[in-house]
C-alpha positions in Angstrom: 0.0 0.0 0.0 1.0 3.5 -0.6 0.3 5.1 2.6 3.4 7.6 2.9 3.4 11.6 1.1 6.7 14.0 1.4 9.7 14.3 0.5 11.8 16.6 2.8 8.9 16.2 5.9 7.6 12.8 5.1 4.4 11.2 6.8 3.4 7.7 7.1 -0.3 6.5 7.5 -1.2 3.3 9.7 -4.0 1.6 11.2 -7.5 1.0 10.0 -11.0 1.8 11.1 -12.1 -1.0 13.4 -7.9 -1.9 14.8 -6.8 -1.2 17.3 -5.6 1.9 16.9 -4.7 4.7 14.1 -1.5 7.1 13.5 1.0 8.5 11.7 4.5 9.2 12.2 6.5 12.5 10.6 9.7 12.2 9.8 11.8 15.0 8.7 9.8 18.1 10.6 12.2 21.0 11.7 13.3 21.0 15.3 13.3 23.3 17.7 9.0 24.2 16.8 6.9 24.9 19.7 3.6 22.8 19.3 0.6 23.9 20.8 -1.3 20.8 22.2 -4.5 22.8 22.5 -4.6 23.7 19.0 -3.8 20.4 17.4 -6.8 19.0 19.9 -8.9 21.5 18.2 -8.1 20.7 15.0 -8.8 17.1 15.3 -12.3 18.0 17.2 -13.8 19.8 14.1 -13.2 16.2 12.2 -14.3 14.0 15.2 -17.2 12.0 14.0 -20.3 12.0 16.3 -20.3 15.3 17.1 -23.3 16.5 14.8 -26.3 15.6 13.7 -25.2 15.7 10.0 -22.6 13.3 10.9 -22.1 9.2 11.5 -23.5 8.5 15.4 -19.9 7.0 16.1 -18.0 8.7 18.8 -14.6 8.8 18.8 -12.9 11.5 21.3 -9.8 11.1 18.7 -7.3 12.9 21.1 -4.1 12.5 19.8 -1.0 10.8 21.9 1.9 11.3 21.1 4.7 9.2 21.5 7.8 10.2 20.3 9.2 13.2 19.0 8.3 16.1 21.4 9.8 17.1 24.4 8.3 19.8 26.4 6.0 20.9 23.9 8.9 20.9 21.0 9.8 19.1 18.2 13.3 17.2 19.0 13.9 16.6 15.2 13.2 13.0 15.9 10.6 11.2 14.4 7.0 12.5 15.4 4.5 9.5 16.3 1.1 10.4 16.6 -1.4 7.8 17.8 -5.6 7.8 17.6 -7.4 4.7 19.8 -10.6 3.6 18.2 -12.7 3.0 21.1 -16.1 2.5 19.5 -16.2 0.0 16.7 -18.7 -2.5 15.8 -17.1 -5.0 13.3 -20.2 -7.1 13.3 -22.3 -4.7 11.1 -19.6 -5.7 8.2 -19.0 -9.0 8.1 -21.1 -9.6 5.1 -19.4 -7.1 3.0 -16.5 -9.8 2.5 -18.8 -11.1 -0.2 -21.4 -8.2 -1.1 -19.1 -5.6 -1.5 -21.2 -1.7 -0.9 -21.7 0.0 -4.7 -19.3 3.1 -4.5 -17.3 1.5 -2.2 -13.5 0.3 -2.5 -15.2 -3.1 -0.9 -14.7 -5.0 -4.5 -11.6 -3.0 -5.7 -9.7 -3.9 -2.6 -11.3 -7.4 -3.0 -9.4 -8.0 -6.2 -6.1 -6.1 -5.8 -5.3 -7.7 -2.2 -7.1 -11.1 -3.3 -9.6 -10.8 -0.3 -6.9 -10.3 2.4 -8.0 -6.5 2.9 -9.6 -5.7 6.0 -13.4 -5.1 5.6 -14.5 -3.7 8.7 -15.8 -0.2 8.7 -13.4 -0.1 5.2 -9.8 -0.7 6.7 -6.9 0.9 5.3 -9.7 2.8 2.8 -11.8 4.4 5.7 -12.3 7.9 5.4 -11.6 7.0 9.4 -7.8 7.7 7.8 -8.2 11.7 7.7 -7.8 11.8 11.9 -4.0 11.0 10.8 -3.9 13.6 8.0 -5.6 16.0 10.0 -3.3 15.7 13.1 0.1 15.5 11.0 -1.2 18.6 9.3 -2.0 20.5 12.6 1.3 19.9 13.5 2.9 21.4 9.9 -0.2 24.5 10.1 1.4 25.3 13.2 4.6 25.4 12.0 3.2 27.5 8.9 1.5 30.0 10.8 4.7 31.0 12.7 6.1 32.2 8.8 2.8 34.1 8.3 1.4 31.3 6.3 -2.7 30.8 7.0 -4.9 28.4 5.5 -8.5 28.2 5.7 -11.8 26.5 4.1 -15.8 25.8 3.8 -17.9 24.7 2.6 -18.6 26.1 -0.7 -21.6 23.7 -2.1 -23.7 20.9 -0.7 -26.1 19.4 -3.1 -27.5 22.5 -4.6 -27.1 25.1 -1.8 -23.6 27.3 -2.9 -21.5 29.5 -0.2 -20.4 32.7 -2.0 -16.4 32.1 -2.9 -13.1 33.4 -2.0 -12.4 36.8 -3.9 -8.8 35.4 -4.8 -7.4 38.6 -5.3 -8.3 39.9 -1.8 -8.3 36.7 0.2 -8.4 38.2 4.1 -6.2 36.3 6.9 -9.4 37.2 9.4 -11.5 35.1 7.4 -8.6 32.3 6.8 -8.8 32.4 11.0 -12.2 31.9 11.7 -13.1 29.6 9.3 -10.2 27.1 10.6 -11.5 26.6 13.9 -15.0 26.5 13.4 -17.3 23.7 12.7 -19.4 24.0 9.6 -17.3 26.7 8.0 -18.8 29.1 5.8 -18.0 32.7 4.3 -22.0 33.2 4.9 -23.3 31.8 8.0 -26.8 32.3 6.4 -26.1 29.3 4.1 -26.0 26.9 7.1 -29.7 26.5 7.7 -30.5 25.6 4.2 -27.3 23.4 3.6 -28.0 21.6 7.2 -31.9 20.9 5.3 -30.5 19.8 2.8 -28.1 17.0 4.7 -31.3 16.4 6.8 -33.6 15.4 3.8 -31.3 12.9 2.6 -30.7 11.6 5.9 -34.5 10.9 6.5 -34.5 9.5 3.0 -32.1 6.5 4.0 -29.5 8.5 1.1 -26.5 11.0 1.3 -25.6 13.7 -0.7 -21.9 15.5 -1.8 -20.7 19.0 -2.1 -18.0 20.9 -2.7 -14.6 22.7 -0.3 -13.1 25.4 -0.9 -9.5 26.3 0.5 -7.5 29.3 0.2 -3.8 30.2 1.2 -2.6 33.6 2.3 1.1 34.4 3.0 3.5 31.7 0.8 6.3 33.3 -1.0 6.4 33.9 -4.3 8.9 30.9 -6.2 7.5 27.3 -4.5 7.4 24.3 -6.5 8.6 23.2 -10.0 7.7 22.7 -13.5 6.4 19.5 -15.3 5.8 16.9 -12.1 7.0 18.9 -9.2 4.5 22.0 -9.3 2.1 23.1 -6.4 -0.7 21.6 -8.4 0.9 18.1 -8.7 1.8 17.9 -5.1 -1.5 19.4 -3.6 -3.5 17.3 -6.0 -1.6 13.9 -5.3 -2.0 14.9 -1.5 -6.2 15.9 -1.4 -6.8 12.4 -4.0 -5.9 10.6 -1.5 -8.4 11.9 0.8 -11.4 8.8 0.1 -14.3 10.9 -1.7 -12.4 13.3 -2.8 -13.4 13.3 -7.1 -12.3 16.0 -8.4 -9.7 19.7 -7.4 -9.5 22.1 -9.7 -6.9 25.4 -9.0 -8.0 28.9 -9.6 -10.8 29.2 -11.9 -10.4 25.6 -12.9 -12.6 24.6 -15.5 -14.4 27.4 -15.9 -11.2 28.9 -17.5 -12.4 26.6 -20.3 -15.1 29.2 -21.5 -12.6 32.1 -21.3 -10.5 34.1 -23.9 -6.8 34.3 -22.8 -7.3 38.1 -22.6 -10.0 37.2 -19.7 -7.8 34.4 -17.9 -4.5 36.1 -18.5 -3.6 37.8 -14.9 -1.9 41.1 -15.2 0.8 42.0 -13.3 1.3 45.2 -11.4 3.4 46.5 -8.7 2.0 47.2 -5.2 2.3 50.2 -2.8 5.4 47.8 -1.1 7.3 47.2 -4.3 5.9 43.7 -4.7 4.7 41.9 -8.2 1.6 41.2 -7.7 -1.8 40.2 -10.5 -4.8 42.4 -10.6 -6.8 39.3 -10.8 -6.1 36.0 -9.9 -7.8 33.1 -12.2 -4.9 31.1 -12.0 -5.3 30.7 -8.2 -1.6 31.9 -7.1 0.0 29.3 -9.5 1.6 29.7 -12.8 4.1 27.1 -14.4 3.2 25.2 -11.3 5.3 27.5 -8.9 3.7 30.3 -6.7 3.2 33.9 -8.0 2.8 35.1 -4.0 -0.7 35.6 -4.9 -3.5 33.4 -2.5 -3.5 30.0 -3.7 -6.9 29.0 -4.2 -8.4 25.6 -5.2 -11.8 23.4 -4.8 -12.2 19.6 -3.4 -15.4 17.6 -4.9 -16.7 15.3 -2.8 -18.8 12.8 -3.9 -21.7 11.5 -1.4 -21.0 8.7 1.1 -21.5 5.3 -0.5 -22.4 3.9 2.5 -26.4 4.9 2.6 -29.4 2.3 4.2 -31.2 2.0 1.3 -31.0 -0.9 -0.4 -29.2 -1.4 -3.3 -27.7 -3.3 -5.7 -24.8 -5.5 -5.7 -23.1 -9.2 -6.2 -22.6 -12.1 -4.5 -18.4 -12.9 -4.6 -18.8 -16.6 -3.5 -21.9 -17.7 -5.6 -21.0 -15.3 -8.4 -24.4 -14.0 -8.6 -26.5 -10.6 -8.3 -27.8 -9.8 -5.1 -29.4 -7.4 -3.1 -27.4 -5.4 0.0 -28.7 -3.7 2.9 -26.0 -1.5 4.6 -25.6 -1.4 8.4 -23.3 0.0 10.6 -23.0 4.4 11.1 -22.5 6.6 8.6 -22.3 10.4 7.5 -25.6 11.6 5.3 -22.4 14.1 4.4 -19.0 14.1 4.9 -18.3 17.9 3.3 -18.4 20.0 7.1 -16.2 17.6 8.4 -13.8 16.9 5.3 -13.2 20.7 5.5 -10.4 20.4 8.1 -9.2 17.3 6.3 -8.8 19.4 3.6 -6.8 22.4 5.2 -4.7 20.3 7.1 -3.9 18.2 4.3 -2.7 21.4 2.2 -0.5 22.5 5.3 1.1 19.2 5.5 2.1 19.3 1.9 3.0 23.0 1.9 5.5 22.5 4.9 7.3 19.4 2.8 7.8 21.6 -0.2 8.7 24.5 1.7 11.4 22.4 4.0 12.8 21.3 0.5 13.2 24.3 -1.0 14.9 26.3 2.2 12.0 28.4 2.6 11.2 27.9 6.3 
């Protein structure tokens, strides 16, 4: 399995849903970084499941222990292990997914790469139970990135047809970057709440799920990070926020709508500033060109497809008899995953930020 991203900081994924635990362990983070316990806690509390009502009934405190790699509230330049206990599983509700694999699910995919070895329970290694260890190694590096003047925030910017108003990309404000990555439910328009949460609540009641749409932005990175060709911002984000399980599509800037645009539309025009900085007048590239940073917000969008897991029943096939059959899903679930993906999301930027960052000798 491919369960490690970096280069310079590198993290490594373990654990699955229903073990015994879950974790990661950082290798490469600079030493000598003062890490506020509190505000990693916090960070993994706006993704703790349980919490909400438009969220899976499993509680998980998902407190972080770490076991190596801080003394006295610093990094030693050791290896950082983070470890999350799962404390309430209930393997039972998927033992007959061994056979009937759930439609949307990696169930049959991870069937037929691992030949049936792969551990089924609440998903395994493909859980979106995962993000608790992107979301803590990333509170560690947006720590670490905030000390540089470096914010990163996110919200929800669609759920099934309900939209958020976007970032202005030119004039992304560090206030907004602040609030939005501590709250729950994060939105540039708190009046969008109430509709989105009916929204969630309708396909709850109706046994289904529905997707939606994050949007992070980036305030504060130099001008000059990342490469051309295979080492860009682009690549390295988008490698990083696929690997987040729903995740379908992330577009940068105007993405595709660029598509529909003349180049003298798209084309960002540069200007100097009242400090003597280059800087666009508009930014539909998103604070990327030639994948390397113009010191402009970087600004891109995460898809999320709705959870596969609904209690409907649906349609799927039997692996032993080789025959169609019918499932019924048990177990918990999330009608939608988008308010709670949305710190999976920012933290998952950080943690890639900080690696090419350390690599280039920008910290």
């Amino acid at each position: 399995m491919s369960s490690m991203i970096g280069n310079t900081v590198r993290a490594s994924i373990f654990g699955g849903s229903h073990t015994e635990a879950i974790g990661v362990v950082l290798d490469g983070l600079p030493h000598g970084e003062e890490i506020d316990l509190t505000a990693l806690e916090q960070q993994m509390a706006r993704r703790a499941p349980g919490r909400d009502i438009s969220s899976t009934p499993r509680k998980e405190s998902d407190t972080p222990r770490i076991l190596c790699g801080l003394l006295d509230g610093v990094t030693t330049g050791a290896p950082l292990c983070l470890l999350i206990e799962n404390t309430n599983t209930r393997s039972k509700d998927y033992s007959d997914l061994k056979i009937h694999p759930r439609p949307g699910h990696a169930d049959y995919t991870a069937y037929v790469r691992y030949g049936g070895h792969n551990d089924i329970r609440g998903g395994g290694h493909f859980s979106g139970r995962l993000t608790a260890c992107l979301t803590a190694a990333g509170a560690i590096a947006r720590q670490i990135l905030e000390k540089r003047g470096i914010h990163i925030g996110a919200h929800a910017l669609q759920i099934g047809p309900v939209q958020d108003r976007r970032f202005d990309p030119v004039h992304v404000q560090d206030e907004d970057l602040m609030r939005l990555s501590t709250g729950y439910f994060s939105l540039l328009d708190p009046e969008k709440e109430a509709p989105m949460r009916a929204v969630i609540e309708e396909a709850r009641q109706a046994l289904d799920s529905v997707g939606g749409v994050v949007e992070c932005a980036v305030t504060g990175l130099p001008a000059g990070l990342g490469s051309p060709m295979f080492g860009g911002v682009e690549n390295e984000l988008g490698r990083a926020l696929f690997g987040i399980p729903a995740v379908k599509g992330v577009e940068f800037g105007d993405g595709f709508g660029v598509a529909a645009l003349h180049g003298s539309e798209n084309n960002d025009a540069f200007c100097y500033d009242e400090d003597g900085k280059v800087k666009t007048l508009t930014n539909h590239a998103g604070g990327i060109l030639g994948g390397i940073t113009t010191g402009m917000p970087v600004v891109f969008r995460c898809a999320f497809k709705p959870t596969p897991s609904i209690a409907r029943e649906q349609q799927t096939v039997d692996l032993c008899k080789k025959t169609d059959a019918p499932l019924s899903i048990h177990g918990r679930h999330d009608p939608c995953i988008v308010p709670r993906a949305i710190p999976v999301v920012e933290n998952t930027a950080a943690l890639v930020l900080l690696d090419m960052m350390a690599g280039q000798s920008m910290l």
